[in-house]
C-alpha positions as CSV (number, residue, x, y, z in Angstrom):
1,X,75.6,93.6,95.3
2,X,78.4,92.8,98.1
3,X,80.7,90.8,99.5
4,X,79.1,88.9,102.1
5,X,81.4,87.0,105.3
6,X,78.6,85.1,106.8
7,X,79.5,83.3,110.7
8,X,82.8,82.6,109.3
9,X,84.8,80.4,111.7
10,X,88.2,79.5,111.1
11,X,90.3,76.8,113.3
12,X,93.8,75.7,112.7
13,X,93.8,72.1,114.8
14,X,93.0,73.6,118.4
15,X,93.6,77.0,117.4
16,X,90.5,79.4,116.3
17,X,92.0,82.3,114.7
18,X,88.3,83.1,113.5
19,X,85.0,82.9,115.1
20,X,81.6,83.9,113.8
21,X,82.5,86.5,111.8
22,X,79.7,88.3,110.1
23,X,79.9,91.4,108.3
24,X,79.3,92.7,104.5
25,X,81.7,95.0,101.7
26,X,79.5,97.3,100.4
27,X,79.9,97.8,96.6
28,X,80.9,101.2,96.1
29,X,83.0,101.7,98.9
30,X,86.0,102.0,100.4
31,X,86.4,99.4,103.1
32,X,89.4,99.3,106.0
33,X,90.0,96.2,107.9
34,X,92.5,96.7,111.0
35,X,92.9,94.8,114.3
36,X,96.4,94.3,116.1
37,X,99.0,91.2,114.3
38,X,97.7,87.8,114.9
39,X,94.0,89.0,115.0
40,X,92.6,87.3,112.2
41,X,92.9,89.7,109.6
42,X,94.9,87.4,107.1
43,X,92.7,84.7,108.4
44,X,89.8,86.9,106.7
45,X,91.5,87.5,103.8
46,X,92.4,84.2,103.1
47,X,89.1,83.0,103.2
48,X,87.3,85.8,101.0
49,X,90.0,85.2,97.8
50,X,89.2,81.1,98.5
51,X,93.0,80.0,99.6
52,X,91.6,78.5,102.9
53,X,88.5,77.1,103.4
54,X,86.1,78.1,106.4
55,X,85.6,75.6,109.4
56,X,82.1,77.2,109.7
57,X,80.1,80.1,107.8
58,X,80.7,81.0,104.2
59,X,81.7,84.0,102.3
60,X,80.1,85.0,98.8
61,X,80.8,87.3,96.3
62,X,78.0,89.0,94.3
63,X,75.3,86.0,95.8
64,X,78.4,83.1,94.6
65,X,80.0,81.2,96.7
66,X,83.7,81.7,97.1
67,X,84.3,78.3,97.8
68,X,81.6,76.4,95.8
69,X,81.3,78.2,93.0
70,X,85.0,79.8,93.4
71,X,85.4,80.8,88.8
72,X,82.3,83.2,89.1
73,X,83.0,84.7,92.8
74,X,87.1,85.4,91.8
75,X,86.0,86.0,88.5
76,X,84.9,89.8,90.3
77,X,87.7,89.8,92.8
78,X,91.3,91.1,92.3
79,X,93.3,90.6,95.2
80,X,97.0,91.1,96.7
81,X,97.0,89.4,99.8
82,X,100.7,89.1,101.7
83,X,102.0,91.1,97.9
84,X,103.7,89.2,95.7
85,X,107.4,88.2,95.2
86,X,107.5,89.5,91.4
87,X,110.0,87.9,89.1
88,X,113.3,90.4,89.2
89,X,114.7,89.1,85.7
90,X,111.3,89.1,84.3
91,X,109.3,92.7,82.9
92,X,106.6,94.2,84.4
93,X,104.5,93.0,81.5
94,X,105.5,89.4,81.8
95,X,105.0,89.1,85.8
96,X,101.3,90.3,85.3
97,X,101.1,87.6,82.3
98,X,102.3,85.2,84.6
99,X,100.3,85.7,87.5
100,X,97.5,86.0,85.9
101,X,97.6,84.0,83.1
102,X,96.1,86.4,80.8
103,X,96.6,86.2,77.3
104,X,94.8,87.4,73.9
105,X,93.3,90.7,72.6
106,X,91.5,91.1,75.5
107,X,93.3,90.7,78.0
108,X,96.3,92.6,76.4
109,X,93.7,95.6,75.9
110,X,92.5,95.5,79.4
111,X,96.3,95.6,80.5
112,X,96.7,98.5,78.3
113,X,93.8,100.5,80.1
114,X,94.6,99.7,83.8
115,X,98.3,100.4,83.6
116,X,97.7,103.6,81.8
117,X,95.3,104.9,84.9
118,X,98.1,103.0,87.0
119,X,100.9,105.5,85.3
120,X,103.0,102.7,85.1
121,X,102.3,101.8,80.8
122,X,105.7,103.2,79.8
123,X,107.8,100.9,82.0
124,X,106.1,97.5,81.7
125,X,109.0,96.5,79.5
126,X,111.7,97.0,82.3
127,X,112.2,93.9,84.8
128,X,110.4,94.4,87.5
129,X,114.0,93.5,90.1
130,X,114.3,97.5,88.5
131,X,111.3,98.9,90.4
132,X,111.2,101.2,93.0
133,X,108.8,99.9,95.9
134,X,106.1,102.6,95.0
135,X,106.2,101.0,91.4
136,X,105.9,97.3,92.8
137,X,103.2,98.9,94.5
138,X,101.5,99.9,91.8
139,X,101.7,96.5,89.8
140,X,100.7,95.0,92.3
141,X,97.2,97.2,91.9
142,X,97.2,96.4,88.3
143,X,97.8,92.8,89.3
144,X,94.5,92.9,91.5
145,X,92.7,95.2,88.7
146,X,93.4,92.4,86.0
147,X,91.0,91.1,84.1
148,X,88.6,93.3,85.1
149,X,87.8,93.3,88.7
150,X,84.9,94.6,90.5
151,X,86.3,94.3,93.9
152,X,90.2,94.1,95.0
153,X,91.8,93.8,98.1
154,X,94.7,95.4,99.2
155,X,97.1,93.8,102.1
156,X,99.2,96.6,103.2
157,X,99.4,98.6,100.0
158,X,101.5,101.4,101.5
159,X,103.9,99.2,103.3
160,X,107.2,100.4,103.0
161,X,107.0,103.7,100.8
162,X,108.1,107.0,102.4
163,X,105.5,109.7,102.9
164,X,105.2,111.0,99.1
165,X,104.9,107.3,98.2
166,X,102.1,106.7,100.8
167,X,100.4,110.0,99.3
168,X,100.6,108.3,95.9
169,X,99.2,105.4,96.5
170,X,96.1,107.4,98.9
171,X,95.4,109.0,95.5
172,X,95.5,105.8,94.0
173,X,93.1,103.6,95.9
174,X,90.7,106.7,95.6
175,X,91.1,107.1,92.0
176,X,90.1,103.4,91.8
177,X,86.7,104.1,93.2
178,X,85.9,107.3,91.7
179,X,87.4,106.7,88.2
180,X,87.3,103.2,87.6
181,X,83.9,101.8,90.1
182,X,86.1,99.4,91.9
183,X,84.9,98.6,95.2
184,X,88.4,98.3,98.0
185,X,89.1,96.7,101.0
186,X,92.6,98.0,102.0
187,X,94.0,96.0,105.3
188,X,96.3,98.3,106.9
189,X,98.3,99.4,110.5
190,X,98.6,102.7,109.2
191,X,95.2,104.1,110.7
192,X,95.5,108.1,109.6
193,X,95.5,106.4,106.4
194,X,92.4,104.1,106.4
195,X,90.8,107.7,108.4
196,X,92.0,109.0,105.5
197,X,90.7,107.2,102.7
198,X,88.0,104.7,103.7
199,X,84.2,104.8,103.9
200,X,83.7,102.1,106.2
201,X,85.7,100.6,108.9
202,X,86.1,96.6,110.3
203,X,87.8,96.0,113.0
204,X,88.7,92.2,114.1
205,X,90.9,91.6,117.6
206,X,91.4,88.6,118.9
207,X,89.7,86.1,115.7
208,X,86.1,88.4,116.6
209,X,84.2,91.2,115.0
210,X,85.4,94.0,117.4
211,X,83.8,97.0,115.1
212,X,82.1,96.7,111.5
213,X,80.2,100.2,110.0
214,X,80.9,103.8,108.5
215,X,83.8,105.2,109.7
216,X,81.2,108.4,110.6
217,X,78.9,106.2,112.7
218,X,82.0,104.2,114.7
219,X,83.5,107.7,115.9
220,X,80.7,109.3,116.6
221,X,79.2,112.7,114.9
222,X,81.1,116.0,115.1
223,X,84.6,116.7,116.1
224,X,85.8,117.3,119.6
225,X,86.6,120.8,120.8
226,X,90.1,120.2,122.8
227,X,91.1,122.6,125.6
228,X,94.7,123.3,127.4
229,X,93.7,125.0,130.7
230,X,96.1,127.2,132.9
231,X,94.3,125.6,135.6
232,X,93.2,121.9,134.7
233,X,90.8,121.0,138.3
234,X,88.7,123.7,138.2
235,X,88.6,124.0,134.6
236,X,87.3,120.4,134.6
237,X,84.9,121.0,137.5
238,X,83.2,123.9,135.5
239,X,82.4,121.2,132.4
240,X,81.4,118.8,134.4
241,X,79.2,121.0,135.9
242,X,78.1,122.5,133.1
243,X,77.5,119.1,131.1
244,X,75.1,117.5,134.2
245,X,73.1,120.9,134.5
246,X,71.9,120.5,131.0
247,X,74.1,123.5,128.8
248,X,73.5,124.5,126.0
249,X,76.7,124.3,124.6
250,X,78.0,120.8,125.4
251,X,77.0,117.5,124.4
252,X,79.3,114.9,126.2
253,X,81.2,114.8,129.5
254,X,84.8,116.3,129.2
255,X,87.4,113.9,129.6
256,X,91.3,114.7,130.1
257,X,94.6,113.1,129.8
258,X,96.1,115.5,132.3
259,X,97.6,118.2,130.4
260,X,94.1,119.1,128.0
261,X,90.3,118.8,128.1
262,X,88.3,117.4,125.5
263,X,84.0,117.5,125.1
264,X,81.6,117.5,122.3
265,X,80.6,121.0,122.0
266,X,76.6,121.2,121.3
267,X,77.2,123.1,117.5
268,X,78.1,126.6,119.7
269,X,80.6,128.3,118.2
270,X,84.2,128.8,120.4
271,X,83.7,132.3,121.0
272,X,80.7,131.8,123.3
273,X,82.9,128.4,124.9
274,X,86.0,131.1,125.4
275,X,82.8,133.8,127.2
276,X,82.1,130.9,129.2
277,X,85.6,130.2,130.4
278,X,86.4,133.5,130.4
279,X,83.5,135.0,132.7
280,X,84.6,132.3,135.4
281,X,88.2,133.5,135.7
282,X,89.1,130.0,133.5
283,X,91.9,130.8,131.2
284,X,93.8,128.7,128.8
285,X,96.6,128.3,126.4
286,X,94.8,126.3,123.5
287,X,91.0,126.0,122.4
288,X,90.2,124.3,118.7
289,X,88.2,122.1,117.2
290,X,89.4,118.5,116.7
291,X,88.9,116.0,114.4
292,X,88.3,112.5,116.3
293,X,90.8,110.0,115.4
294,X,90.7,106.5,114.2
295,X,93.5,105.5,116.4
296,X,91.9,106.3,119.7
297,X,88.5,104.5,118.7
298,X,91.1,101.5,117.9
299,X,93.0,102.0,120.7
300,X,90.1,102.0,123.3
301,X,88.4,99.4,121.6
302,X,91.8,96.7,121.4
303,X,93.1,96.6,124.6
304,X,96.5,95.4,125.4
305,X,97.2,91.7,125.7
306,X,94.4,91.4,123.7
307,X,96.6,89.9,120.7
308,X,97.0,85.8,120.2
């Protein structure tokens, strides 16, 4: 079972801040969804938890249609899109009442469960204008959690915490797939993050698909082995060499920035790459394995004045 976005077209008048749009959440995973602001992403959101309705293309939820039969499809989705304003002068306890209209044994049973995982039980009496942002956060999780969501989506989740709280709230979104076997889609700018946690990665610029697939498959296999030479051109000349005469011990054509070197090295270990370097006269100040990085896939991948 998934959630399945199916051609989905969005226009606002003249304005298309979606088009065609297919791709699927798998059930089970952790799903990120980044593009640059104005790209679409709310758009998407927007249409999967049923506030908009698509121009084109539909989106369902476990084979239900969001939009046509919207109290079965939200009746598995929890979500937090743009969070929510909670009530300062009411508790914890009566914002999630509120926004949820929740009520009976139940419910109050199910709130019980989820804000003890959240950590967050003992204060649900306090008004919520008391929280700190990384316990807002955390309501807001048991908001999307509430009754008893199979999928939840997560618009920003770490905005605005400092580095413990974004930590937190990492351990969180993983706990809620490993402990409680809810499926996430976490929209987010912070991109070490969504490396950091997510399975699976979507990637929307201008109102299109850009990138949809496992995080694995969209950077490629294997880390990159990065070099800083003492002497970059004939340092560079040597791969490149070595890469079109078939070595054994690189994969991909080195590339540079100017100041290192990076290639795929062909499972050799670096001692053999140093020999190699080292039996040419080829020195250097740095040689390590790298891990590739979301934010140059993103980068390459969203040019600029790509944004509307």
């Amino acid at each position: 079972m998934s959630i399945e976005c199916v051609s989905l077209t969005k226009c606002y008048g003249s304005k298309t801040a979606l088009k065609d749009v297919t791709v699927t959440i798998r059930e089970g995973r952790i799903t990120g969804l980044v593009g640059p602001n104005g790209a679409g992403k709310s758009t998407l959101l927007k249409l999967m938890t049923g506030l908009v309705f698509p121009t084109a293309g539909y989106v369902s939820i476990d084979n239900y249609d969001v939009h046509t039969r919207h109290r079965e499809a939200m009746s598995r989705l929890g979500a937090v899109v743009e969070w929510p304003g909670f009530y300062p002068d009411l508790t914890a306890r009566q914002n999630l009442a509120v926004f949820t209209g929740g009520h009976g044994k139940a419910y109050k049973a199910k709130v019980d469960e989820i804000t003890r995982f959240l950590n967050i039980h003992d204060v649900l009496d306090r008004k919520a204008g008391t929280f700190s942002t990384g316990m807002k956060q955390r309501l807001g999780i048991a908001l999307a959690m509430l009754p008893d969501s199979k999928y939840i989506i997560l618009d920003e989740p770490a905005n605005g915490l400092d580095p413990e709280g974004i930590v937190e709230i990492r351990t969180l979104i993983n706990q809620c797939r490993t402990h409680a076997g809810v499926t996430v889609l976490v929209s987010s700018h912070l991109l070490s993050e969504i490396q950091a946690i997510c399975d699976d990665v979507v990637m929307i610029v201008n109102g299109e698909l850009r990138a949809a697939g496992s995080l694995k498959d969209l950077l490629g296999g294997g880390p990159l082995l990065k070099i800083v030479p003492r002497q970059m051109e004939p340092t560079l000349a040597f791969l490149r060499n070595a890469f079109e005469t078939g070595a054994e011990w690189i994969k991909s054509a080195p590339s540079t920035d100017g100041e290192s070197i990076t290639f795929s090295p062909d499972g050799a270990e670096n001692s053999l790459i140093c020999e190699e370097l080292c039996r040419k006269g080829l020195f250097f100040s740095h040689l390590a394995l790298e891990e590739r990085k979301l934010e140059e896939f993103y980068i390459s991948s969203s040019p600029r004045g790509g944004e509307k």
